[in-house]
N, C-alpha and C positions, 0 to 999 in steps of 0.2 A: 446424615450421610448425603454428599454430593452425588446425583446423577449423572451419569452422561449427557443430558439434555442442558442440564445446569452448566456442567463445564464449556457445553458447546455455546450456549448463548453467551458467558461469561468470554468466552475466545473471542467472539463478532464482534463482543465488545470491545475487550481491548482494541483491535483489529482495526472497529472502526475510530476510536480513539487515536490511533498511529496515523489516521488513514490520510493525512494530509502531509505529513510528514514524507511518508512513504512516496505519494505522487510527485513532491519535491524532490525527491533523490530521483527517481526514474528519469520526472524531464528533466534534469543536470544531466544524469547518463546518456539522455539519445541526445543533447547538446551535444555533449565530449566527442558522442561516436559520430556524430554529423563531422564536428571541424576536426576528427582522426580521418572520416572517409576525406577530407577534403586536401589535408595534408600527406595523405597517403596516393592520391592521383597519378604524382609523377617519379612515385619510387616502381626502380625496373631491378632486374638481375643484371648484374654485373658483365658485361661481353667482356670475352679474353680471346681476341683474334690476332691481335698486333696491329689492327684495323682505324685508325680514327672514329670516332661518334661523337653527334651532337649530343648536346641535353634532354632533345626532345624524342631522341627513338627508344621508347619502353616496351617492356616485355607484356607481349598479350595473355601471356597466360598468368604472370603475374597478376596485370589489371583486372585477370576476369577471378581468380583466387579472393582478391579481395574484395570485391563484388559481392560474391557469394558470402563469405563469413563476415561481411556488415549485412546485408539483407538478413541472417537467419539470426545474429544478433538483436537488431532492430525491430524484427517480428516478433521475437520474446520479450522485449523490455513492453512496446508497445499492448502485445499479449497482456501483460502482468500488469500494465496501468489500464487498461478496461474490466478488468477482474473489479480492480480494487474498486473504479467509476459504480461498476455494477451492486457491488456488494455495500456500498456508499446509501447509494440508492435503497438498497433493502431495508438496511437497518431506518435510514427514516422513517420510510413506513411501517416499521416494524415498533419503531420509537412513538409512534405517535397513538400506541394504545392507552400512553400512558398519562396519570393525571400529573399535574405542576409540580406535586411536590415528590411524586416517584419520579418523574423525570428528572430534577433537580437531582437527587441522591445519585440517579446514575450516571448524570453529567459530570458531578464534582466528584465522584469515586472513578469512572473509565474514562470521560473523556481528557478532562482537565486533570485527572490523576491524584487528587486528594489522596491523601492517606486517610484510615480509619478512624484515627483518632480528631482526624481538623473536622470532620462531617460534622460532629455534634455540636458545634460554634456555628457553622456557615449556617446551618438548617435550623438555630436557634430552638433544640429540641433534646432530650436524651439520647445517650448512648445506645440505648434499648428498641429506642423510638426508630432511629436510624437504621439496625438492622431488623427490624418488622418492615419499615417501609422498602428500604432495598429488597428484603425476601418477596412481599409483594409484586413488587418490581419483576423481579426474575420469575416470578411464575407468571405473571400473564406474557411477559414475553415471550416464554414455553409454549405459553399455549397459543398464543395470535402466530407463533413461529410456526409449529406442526401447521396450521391453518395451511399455512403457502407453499 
C-alpha cells in the first residue's frame, strides 16, 4: 500500500524531473510578455471627435491598464520560476542521501523518465533487484524528507 508520503515524494520527483522543461516554457513566456509589453506601448483608444490626431497622442488610462495587467502577469510567471529554482534546489539535497546505485534507479526512472521495464538492462541487474533498490530509494528519501 502507497502512503501519502510515498506519493508526495514520488510527486517532487516527477516535478523535479519536468523541472527544467518547465523553466524553459516560463522564460519563453516572460520573453513573449516583454516584446507584447513592448508592442503594446503605442496602442491608444480610438478618439471620435471629427478632430485630427497624430500617431503619437495615446490614451493614459489605456497605457496605465496595461501597465498593470503586465506587472501582475509578470510577478506570477516570475513567482512560479523561483518556486520551481527553490524546489530544484531541495530535491538535490534531498537527492544526495542517496548511494550510486539508488540514485541511478531514480534518475533513469523520474528524471530521464525510463520506463520500468528499460531499468533492468540499464542497471545490469534483475527486475526484482530494481524495485528493492528504488523502494530503498523512496524510503530514505521519506525519511531525510520529514528531517527538513
Amino acid at each position: 500500500m502507497i502512503t501519502e508520503d510515498e506519493k508526495q515524494i514520488k510527486r517532487l520527483l516527477w516535478e523535479y524531473g519536468t523541472a527544467d522543461e518547465r523553466i524553459k516554457d516560463i522564460n519563453l513566456q516572460i520573453r513573449l510578455q516583454k516584446e507584447t509589453q513592448e508592442s503594446m506601448r503605442d496602442i491608444g483608444a480610438v478618439k471620435i471627435d471629427g478632430m485630427p490626431h497624430t500617431k503619437d497622442s495615446s490614451d493614459p488610462v489605456c497605457g496605465a491598464a496595461i501597465k498593470i495587467v503586465d506587472r501582475v502577469e509578470m510577478k506570477d510567471l516570475v513567482s512560479e520560476l523561483t518556486k520551481i529554482y527553490e524546489m530544484r534546489e531541495m530535491m538535490r539535497k534531498l537527492l544526495s542521501c542517496l548511494d550510486d546505485e539508488e540514485y541511478k534507479v531514480i534518475d533513469l526512472r523520474y528524471i530521464r523518465h525510463i520506463r520500468w521495464s528499460g531499468l533492468p538492462s540499464r542497471m545490469h541487474c534483475s527486475r526484482s533487484t530494481v524495485f528493492r533498490i528504488h523502494d530503498r530509494a523512496i524510503r530514505k528519501l521519506m525519511e531525510n524528507f520529514k528531517k527538513t
